[in-house]
mmCIF file of the N, C-alpha and C atoms, coordinates in Angstrom:
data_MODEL
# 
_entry.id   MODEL 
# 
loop_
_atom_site.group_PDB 
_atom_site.id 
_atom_site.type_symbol 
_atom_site.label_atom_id 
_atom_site.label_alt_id 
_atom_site.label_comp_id 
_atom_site.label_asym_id 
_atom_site.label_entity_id 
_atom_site.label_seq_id 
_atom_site.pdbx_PDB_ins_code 
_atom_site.Cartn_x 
_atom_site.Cartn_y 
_atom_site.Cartn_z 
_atom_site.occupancy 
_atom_site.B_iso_or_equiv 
_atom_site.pdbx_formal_charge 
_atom_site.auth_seq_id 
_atom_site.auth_comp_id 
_atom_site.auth_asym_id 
_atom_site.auth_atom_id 
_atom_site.pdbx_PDB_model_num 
ATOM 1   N N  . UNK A 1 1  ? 0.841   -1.181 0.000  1.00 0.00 ? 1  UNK A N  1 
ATOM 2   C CA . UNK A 1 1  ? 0.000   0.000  0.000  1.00 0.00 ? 1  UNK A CA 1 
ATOM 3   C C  . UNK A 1 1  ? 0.884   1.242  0.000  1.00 0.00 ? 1  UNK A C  1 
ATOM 4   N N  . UNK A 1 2  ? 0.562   1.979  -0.584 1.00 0.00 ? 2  UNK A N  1 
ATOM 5   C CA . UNK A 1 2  ? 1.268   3.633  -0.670 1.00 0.00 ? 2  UNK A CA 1 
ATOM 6   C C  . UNK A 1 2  ? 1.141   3.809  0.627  1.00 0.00 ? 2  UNK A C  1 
ATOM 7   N N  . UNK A 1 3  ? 2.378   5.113  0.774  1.00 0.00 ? 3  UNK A N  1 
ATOM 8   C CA . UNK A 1 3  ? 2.439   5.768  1.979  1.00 0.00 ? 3  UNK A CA 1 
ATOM 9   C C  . UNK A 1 3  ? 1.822   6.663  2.057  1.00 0.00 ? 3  UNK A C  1 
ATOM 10  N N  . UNK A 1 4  ? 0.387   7.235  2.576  1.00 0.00 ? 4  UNK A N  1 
ATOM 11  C CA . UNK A 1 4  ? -0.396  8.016  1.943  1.00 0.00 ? 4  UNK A CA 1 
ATOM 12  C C  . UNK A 1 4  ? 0.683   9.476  2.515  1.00 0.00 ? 4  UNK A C  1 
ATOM 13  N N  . UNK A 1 5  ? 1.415   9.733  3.390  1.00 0.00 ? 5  UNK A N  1 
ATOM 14  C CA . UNK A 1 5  ? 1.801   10.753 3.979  1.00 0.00 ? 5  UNK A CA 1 
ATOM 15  C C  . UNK A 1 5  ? 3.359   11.135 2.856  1.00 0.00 ? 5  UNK A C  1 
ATOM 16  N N  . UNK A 1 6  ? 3.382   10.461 2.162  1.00 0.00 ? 6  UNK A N  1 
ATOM 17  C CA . UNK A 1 6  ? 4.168   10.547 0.864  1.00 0.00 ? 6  UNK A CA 1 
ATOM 18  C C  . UNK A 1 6  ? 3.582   11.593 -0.166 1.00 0.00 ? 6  UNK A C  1 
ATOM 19  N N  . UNK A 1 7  ? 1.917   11.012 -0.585 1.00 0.00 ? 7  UNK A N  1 
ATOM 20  C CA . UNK A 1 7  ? 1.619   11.752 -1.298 1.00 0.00 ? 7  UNK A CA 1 
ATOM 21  C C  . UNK A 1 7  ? 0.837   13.137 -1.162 1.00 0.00 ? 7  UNK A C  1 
ATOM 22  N N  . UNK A 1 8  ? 0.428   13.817 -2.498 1.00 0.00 ? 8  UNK A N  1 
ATOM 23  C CA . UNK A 1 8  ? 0.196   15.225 -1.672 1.00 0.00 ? 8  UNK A CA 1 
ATOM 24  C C  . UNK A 1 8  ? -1.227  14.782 -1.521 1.00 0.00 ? 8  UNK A C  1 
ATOM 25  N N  . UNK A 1 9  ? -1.709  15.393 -0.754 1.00 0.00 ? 9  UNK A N  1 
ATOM 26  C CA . UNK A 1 9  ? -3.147  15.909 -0.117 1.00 0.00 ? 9  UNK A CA 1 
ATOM 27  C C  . UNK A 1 9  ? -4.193  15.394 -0.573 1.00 0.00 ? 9  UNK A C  1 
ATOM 28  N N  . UNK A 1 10 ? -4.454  15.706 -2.023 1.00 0.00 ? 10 UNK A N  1 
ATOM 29  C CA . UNK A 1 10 ? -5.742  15.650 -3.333 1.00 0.00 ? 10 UNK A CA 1 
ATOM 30  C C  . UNK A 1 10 ? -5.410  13.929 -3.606 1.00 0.00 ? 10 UNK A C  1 
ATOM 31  N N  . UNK A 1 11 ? -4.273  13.821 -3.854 1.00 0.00 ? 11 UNK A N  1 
ATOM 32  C CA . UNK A 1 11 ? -4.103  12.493 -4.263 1.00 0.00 ? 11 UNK A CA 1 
ATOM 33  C C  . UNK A 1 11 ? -4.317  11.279 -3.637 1.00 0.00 ? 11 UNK A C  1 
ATOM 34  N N  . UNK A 1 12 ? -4.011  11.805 -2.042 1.00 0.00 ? 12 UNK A N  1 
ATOM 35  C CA . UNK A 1 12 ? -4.305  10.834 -0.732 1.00 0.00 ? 12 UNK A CA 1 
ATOM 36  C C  . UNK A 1 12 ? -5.351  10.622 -0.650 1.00 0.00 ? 12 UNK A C  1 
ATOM 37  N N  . UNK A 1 13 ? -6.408  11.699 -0.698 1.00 0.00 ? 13 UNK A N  1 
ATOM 38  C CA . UNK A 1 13 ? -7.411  11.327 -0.194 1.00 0.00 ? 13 UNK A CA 1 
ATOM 39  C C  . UNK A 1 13 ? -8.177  10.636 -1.429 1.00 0.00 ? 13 UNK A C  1 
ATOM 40  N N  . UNK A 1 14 ? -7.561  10.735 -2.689 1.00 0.00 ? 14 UNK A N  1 
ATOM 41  C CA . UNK A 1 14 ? -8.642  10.312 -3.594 1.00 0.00 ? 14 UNK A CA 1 
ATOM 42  C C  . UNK A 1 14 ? -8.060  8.655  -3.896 1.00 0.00 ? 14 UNK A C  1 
ATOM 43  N N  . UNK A 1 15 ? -7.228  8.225  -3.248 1.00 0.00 ? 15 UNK A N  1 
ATOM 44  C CA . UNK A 1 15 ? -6.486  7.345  -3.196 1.00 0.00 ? 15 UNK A CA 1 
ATOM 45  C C  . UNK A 1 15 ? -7.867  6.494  -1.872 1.00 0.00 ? 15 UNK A C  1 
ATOM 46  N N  . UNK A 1 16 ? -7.700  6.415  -0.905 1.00 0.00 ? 16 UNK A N  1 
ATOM 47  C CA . UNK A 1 16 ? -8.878  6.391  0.589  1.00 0.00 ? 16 UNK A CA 1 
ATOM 48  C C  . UNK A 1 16 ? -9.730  5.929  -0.316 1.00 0.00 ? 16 UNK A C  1 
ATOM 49  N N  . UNK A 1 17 ? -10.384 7.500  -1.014 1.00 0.00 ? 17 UNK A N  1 
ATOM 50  C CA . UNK A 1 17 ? -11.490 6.894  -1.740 1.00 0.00 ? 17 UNK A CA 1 
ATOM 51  C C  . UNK A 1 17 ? -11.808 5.591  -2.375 1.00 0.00 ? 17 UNK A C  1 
ATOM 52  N N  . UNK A 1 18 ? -11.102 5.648  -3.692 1.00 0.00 ? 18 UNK A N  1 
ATOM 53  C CA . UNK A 1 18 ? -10.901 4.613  -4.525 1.00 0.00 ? 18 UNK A CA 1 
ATOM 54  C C  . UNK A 1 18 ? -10.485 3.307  -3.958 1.00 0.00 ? 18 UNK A C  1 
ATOM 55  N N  . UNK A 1 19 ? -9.759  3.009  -2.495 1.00 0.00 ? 19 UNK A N  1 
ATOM 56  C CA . UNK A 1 19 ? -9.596  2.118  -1.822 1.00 0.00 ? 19 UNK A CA 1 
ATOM 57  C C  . UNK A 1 19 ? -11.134 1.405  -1.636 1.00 0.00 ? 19 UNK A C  1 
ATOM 58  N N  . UNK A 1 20 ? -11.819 2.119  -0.726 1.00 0.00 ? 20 UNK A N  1 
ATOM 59  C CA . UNK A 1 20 ? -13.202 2.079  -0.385 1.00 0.00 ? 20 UNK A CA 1 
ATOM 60  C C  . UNK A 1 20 ? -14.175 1.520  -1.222 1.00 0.00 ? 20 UNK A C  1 
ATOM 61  N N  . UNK A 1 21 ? -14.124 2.815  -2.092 1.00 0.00 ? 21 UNK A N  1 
ATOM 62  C CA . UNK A 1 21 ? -14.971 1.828  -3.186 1.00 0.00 ? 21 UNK A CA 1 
ATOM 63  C C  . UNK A 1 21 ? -14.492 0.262  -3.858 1.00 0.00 ? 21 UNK A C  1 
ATOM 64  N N  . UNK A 1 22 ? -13.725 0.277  -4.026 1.00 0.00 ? 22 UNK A N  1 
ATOM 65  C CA . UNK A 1 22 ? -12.916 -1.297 -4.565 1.00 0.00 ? 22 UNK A CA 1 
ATOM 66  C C  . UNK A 1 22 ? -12.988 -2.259 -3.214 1.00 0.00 ? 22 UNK A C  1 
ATOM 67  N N  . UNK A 1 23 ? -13.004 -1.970 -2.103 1.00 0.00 ? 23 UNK A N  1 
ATOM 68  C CA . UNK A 1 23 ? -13.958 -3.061 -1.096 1.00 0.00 ? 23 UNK A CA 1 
ATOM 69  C C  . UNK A 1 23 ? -14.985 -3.110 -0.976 1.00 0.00 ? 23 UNK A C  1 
ATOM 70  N N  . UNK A 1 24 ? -15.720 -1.699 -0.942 1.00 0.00 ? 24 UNK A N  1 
ATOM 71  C CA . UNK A 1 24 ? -17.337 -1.896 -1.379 1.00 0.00 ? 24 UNK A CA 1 
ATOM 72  C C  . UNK A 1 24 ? -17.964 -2.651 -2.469 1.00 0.00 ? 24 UNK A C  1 
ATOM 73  N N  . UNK A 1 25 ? -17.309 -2.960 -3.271 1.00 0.00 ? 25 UNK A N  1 
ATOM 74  C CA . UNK A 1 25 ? -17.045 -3.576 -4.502 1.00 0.00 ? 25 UNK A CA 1 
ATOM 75  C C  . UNK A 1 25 ? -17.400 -4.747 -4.436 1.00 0.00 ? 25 UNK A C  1 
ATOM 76  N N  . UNK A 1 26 ? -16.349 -5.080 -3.997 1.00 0.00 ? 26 UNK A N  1 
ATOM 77  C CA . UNK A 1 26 ? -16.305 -7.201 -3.287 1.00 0.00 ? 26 UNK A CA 1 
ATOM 78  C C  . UNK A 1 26 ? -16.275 -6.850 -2.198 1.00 0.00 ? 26 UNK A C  1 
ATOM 79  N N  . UNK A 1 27 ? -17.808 -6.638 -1.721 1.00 0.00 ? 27 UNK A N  1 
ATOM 80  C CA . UNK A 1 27 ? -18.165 -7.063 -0.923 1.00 0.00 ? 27 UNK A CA 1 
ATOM 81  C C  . UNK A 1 27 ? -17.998 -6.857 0.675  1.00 0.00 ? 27 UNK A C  1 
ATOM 82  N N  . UNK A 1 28 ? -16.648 -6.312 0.525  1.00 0.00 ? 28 UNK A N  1 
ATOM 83  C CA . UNK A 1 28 ? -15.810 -6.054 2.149  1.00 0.00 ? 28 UNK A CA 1 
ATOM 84  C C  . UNK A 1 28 ? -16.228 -5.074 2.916  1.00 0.00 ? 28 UNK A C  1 
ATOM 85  N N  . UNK A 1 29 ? -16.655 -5.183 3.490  1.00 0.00 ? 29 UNK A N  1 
ATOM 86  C CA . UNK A 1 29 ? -16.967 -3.667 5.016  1.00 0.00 ? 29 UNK A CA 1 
ATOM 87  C C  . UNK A 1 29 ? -15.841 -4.470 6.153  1.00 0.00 ? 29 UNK A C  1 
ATOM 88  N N  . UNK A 1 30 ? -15.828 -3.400 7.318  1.00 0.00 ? 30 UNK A N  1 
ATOM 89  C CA . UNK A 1 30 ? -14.711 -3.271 8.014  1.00 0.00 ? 30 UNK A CA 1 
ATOM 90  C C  . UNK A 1 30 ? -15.076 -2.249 8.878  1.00 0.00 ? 30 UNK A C  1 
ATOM 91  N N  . UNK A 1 31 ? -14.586 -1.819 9.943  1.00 0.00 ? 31 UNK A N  1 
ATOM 92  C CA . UNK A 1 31 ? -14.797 -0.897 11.122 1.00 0.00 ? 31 UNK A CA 1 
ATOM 93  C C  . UNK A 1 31 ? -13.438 -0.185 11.500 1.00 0.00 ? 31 UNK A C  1 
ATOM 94  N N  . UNK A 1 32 ? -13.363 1.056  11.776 1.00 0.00 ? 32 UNK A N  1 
ATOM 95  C CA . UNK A 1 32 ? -12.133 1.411  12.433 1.00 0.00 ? 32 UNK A CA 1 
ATOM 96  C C  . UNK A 1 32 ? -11.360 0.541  13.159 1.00 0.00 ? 32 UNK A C  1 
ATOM 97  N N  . UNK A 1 33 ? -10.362 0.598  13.977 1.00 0.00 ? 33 UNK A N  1 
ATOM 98  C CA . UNK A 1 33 ? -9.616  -0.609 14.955 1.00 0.00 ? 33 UNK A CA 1 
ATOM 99  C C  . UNK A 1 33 ? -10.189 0.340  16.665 1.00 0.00 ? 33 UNK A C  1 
ATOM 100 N N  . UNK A 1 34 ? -9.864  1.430  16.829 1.00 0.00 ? 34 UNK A N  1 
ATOM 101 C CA . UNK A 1 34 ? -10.950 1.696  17.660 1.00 0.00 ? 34 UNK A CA 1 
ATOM 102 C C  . UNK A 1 34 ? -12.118 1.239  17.976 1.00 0.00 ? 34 UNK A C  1 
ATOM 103 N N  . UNK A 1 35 ? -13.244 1.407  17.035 1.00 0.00 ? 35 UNK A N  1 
ATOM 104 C CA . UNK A 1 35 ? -14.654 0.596  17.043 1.00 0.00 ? 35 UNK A CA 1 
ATOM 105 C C  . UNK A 1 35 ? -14.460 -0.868 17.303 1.00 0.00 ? 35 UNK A C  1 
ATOM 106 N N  . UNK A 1 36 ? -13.574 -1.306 17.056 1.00 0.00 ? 36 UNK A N  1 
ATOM 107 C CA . UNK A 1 36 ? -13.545 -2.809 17.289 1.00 0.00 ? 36 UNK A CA 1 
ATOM 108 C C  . UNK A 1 36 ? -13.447 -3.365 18.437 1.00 0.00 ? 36 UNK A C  1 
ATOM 109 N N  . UNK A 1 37 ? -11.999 -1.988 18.912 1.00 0.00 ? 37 UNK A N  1 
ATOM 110 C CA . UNK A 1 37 ? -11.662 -1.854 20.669 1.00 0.00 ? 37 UNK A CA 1 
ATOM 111 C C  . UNK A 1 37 ? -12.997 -1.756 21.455 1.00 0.00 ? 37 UNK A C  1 
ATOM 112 N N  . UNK A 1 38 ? -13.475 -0.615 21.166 1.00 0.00 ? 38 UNK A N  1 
ATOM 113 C CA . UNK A 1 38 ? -14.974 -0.486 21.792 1.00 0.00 ? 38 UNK A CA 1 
ATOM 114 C C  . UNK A 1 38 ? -15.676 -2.154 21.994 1.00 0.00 ? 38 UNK A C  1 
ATOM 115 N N  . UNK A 1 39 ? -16.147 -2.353 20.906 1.00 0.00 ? 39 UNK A N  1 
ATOM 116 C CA . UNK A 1 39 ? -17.065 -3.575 20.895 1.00 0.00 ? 39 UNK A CA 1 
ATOM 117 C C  . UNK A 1 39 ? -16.218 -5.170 21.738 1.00 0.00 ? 39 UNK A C  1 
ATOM 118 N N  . UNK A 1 40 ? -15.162 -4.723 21.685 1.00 0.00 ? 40 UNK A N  1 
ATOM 119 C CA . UNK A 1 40 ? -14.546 -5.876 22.401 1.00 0.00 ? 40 UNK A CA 1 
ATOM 120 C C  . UNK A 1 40 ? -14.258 -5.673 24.015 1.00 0.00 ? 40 UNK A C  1 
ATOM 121 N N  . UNK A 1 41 ? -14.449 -3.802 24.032 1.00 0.00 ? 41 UNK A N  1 
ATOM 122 C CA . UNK A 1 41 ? -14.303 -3.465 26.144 1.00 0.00 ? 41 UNK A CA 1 
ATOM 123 C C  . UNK A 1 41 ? -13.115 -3.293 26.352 1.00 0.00 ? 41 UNK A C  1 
ATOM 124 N N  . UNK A 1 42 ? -11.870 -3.271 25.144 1.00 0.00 ? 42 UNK A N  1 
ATOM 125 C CA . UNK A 1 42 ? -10.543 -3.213 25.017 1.00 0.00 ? 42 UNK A CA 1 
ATOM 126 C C  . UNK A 1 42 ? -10.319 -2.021 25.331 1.00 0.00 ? 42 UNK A C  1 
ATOM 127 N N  . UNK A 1 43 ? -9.299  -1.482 25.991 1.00 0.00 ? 43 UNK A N  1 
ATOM 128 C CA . UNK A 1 43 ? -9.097  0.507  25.986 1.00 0.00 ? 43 UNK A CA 1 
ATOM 129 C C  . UNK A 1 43 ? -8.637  0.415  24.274 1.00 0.00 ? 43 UNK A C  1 
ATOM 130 N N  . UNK A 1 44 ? -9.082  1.498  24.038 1.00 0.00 ? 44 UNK A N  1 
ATOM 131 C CA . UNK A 1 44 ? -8.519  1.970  22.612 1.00 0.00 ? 44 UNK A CA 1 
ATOM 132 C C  . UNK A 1 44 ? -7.074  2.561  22.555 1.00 0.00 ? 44 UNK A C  1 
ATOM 133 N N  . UNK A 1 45 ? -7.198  3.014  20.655 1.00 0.00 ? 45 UNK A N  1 
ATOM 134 C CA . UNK A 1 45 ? -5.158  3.189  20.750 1.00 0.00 ? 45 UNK A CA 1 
ATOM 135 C C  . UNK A 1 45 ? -5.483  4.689  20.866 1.00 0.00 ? 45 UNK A C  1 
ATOM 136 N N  . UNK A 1 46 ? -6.413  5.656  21.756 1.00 0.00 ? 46 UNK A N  1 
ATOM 137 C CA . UNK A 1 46 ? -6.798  6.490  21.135 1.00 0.00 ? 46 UNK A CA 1 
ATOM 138 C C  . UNK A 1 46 ? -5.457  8.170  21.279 1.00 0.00 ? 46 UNK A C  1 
ATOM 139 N N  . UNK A 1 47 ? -4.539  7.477  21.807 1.00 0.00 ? 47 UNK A N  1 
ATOM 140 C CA . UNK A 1 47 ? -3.402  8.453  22.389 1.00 0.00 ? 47 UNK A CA 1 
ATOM 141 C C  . UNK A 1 47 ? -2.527  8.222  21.329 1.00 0.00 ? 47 UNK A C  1 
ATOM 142 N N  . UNK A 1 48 ? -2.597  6.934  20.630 1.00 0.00 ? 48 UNK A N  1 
ATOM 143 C CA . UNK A 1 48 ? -1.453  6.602  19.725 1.00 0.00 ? 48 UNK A CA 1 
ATOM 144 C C  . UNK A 1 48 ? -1.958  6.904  18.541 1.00 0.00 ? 48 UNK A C  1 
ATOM 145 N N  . UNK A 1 49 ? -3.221  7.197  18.246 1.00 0.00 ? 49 UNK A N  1 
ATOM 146 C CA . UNK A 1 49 ? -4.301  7.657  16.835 1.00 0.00 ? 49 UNK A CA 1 
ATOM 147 C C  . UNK A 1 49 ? -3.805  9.253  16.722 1.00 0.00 ? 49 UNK A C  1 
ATOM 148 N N  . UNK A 1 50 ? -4.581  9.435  18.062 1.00 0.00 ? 50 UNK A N  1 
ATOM 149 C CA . UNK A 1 50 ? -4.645  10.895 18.129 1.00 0.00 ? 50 UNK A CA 1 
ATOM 150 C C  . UNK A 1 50 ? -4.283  11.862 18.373 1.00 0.00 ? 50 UNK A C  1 
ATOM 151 N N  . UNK A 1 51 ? -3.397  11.745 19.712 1.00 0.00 ? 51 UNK A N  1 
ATOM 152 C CA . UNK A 1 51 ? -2.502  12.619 20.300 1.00 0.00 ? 51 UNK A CA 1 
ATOM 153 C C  . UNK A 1 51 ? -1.327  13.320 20.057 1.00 0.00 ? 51 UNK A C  1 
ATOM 154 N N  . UNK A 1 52 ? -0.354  12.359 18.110 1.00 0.00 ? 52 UNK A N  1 
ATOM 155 C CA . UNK A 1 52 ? 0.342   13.500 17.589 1.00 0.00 ? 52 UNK A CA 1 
ATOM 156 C C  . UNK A 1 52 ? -0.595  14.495 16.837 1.00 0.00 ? 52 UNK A C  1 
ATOM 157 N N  . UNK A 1 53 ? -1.997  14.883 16.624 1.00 0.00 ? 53 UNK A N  1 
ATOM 158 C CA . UNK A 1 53 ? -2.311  15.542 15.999 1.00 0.00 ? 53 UNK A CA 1 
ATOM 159 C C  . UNK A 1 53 ? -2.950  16.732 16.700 1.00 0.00 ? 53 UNK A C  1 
ATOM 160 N N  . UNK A 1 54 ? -3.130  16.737 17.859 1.00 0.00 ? 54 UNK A N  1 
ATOM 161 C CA . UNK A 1 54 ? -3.360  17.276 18.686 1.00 0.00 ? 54 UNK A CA 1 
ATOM 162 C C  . UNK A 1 54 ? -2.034  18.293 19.383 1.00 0.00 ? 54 UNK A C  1 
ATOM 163 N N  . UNK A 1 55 ? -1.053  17.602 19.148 1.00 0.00 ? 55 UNK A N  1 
ATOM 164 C CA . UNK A 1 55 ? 0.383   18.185 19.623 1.00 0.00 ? 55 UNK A CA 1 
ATOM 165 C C  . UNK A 1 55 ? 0.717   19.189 18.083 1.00 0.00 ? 55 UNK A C  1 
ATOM 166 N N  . UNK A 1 56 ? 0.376   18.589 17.542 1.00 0.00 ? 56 UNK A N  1 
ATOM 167 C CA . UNK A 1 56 ? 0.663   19.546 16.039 1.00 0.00 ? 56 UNK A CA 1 
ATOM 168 C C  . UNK A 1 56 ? 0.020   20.448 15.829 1.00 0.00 ? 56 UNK A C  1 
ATOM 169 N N  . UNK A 1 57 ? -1.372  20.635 16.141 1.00 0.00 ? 57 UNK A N  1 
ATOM 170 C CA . UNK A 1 57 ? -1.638  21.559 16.348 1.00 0.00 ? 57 UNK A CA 1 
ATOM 171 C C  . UNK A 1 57 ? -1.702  22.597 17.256 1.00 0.00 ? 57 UNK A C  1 
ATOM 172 N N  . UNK A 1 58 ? -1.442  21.880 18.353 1.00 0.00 ? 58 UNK A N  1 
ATOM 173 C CA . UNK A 1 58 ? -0.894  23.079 19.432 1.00 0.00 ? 58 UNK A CA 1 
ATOM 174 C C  . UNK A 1 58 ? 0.658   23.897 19.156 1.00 0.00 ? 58 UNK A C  1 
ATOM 175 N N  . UNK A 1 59 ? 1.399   23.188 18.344 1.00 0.00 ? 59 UNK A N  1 
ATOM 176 C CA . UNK A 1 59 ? 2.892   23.814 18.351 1.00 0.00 ? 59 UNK A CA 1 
ATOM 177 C C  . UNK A 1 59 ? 2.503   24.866 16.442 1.00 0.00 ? 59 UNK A C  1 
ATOM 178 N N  . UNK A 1 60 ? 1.263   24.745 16.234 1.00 0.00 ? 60 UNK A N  1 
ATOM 179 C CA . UNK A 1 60 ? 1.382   25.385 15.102 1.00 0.00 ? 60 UNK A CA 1 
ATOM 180 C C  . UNK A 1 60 ? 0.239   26.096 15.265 1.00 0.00 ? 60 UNK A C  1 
ATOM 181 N N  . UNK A 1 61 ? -0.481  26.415 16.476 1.00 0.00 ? 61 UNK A N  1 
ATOM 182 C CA . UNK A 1 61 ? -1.456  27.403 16.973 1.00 0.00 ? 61 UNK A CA 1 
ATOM 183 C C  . UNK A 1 61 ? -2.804  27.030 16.416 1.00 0.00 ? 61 UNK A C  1 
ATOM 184 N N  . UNK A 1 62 ? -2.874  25.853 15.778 1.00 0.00 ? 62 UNK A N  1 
ATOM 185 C CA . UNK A 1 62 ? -4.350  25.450 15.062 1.00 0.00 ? 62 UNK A CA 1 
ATOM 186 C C  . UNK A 1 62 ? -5.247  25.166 15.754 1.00 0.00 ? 62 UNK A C  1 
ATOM 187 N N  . UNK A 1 63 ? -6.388  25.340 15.262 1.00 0.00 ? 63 UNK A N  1 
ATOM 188 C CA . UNK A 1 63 ? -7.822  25.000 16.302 1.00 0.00 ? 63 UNK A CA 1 
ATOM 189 C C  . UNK A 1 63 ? -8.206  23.984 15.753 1.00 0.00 ? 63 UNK A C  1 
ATOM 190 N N  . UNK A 1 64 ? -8.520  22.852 16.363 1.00 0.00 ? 64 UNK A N  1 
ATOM 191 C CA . UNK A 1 64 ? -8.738  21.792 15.918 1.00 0.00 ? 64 UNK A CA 1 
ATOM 192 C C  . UNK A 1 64 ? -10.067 21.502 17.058 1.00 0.00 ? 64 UNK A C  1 
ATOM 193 N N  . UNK A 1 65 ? -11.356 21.540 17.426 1.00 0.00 ? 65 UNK A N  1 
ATOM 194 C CA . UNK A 1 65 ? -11.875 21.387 18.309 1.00 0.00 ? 65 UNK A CA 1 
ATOM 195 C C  . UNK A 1 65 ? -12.523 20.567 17.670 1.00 0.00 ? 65 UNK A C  1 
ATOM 196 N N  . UNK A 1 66 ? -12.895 20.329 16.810 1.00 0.00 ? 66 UNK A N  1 
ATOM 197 C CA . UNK A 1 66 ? -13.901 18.519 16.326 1.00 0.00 ? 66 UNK A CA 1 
ATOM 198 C C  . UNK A 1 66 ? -12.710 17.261 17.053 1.00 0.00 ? 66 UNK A C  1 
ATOM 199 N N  . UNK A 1 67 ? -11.365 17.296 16.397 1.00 0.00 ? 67 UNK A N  1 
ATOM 200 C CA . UNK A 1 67 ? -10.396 16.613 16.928 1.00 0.00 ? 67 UNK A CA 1 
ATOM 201 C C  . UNK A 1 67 ? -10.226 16.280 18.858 1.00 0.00 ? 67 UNK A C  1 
ATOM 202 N N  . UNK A 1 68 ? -10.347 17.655 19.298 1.00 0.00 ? 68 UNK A N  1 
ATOM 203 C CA . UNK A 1 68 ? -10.049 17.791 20.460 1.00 0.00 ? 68 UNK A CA 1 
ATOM 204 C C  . UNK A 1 68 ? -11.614 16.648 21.213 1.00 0.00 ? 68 UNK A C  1 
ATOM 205 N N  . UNK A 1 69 ? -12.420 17.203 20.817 1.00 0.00 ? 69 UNK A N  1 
ATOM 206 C CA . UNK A 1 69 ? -13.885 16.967 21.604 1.00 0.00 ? 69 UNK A CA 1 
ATOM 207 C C  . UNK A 1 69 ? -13.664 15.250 21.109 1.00 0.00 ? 69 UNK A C  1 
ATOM 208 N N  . UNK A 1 70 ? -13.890 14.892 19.854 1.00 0.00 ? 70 UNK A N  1 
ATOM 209 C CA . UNK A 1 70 ? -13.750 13.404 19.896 1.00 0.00 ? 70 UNK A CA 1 
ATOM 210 C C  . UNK A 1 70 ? -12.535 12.755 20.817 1.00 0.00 ? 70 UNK A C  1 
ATOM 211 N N  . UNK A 1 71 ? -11.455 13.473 20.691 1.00 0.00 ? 71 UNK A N  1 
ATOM 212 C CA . UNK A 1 71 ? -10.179 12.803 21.421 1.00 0.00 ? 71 UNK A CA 1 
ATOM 213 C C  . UNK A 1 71 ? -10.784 12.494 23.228 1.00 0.00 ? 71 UNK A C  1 
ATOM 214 N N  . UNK A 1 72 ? -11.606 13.531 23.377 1.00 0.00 ? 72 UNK A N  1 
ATOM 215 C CA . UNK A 1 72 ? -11.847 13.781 24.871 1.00 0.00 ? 72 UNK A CA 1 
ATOM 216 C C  . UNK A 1 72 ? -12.920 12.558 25.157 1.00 0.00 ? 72 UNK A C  1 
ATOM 217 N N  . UNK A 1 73 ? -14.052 12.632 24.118 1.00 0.00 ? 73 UNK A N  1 
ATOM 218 C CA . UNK A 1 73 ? -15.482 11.752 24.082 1.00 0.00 ? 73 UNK A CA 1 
ATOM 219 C C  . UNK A 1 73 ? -14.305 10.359 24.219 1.00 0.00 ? 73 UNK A C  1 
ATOM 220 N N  . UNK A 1 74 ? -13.315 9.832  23.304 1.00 0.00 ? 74 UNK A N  1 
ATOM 221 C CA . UNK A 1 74 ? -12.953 8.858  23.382 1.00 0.00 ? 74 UNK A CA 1 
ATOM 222 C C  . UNK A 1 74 ? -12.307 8.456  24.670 1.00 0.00 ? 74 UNK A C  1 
ATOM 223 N N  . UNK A 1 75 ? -11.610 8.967  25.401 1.00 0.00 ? 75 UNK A N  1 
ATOM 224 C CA . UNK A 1 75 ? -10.691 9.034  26.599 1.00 0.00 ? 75 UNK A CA 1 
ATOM 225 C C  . UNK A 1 75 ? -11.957 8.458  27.621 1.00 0.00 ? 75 UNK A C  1 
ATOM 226 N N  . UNK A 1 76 ? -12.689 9.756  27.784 1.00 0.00 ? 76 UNK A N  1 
ATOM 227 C CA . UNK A 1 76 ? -14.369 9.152  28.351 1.00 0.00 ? 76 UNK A CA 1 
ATOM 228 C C  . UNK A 1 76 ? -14.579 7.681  28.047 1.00 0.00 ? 76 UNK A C  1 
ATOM 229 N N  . UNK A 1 77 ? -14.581 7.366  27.191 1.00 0.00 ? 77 UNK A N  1 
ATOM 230 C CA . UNK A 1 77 ? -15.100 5.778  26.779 1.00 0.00 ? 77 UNK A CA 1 
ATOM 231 C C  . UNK A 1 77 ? -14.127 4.839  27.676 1.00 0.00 ? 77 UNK A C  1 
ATOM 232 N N  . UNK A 1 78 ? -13.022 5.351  27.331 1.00 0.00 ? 78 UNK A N  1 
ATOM 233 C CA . UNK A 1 78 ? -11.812 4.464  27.849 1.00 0.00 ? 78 UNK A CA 1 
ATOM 234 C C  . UNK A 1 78 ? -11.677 4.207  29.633 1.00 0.00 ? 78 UNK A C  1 
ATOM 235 N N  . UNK A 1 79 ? -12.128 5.144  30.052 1.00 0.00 ? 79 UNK A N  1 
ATOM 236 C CA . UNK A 1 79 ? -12.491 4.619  31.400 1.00 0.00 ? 79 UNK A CA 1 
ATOM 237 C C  . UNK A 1 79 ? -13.254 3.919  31.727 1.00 0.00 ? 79 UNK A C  1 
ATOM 238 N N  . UNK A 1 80 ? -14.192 3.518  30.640 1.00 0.00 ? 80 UNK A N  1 
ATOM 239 C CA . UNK A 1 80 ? -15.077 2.567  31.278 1.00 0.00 ? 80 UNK A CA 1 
ATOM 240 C C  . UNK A 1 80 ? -14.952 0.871  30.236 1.00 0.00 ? 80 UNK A C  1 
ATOM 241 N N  . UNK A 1 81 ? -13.870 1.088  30.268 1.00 0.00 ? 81 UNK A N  1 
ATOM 242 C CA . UNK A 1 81 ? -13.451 -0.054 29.413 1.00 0.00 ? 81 UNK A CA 1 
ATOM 243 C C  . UNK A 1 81 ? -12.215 -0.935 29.748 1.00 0.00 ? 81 UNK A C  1 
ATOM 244 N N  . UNK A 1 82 ? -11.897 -1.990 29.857 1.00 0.00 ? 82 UNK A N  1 
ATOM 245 C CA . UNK A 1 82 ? -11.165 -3.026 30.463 1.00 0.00 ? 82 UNK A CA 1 
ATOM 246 C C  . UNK A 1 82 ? -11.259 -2.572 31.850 1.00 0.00 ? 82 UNK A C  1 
# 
């Protein structure tokens, strides 16, 4: 698989796309690895997902609050899990 952080931006994501559809294709669905954590009561990876992006945007002054609030909703989950 490509390194999507190789390519630029437009291409990555249309890359995702076209992934998607070609499992939608045959047949394949699939769940985040989080969601899976969830459904299994596992703590999630959600510090190892999320937390360099959260640091990146703090050292580059960005507002990221959809990021922040899910990171937080998830942490929440994680206490009540394993």
């Amino acid at each position: 698989m490509k390194e999507l952080d190789a390519l630029p931006t437009a291409e990555a994501i249309n890359f995702v796309i076209e992934q998607g559809k070609a499992m939608r294709k045959q047949g394949k669905s699939g769940y985040p690895s989080m969601y899976e954590d969830v459904l299994r009561r596992r703590k999630t990876e959600v510090d190892f997902m999320l937390a360099p992006y959260l640091a990146a945007a703090e050292e580059l002054a960005i507002d990221v609050p959809t990021l922040r609030v899910a990171y937080q909703i998830i942490k929440t989950i994680d206490r009540f899990l394993a």
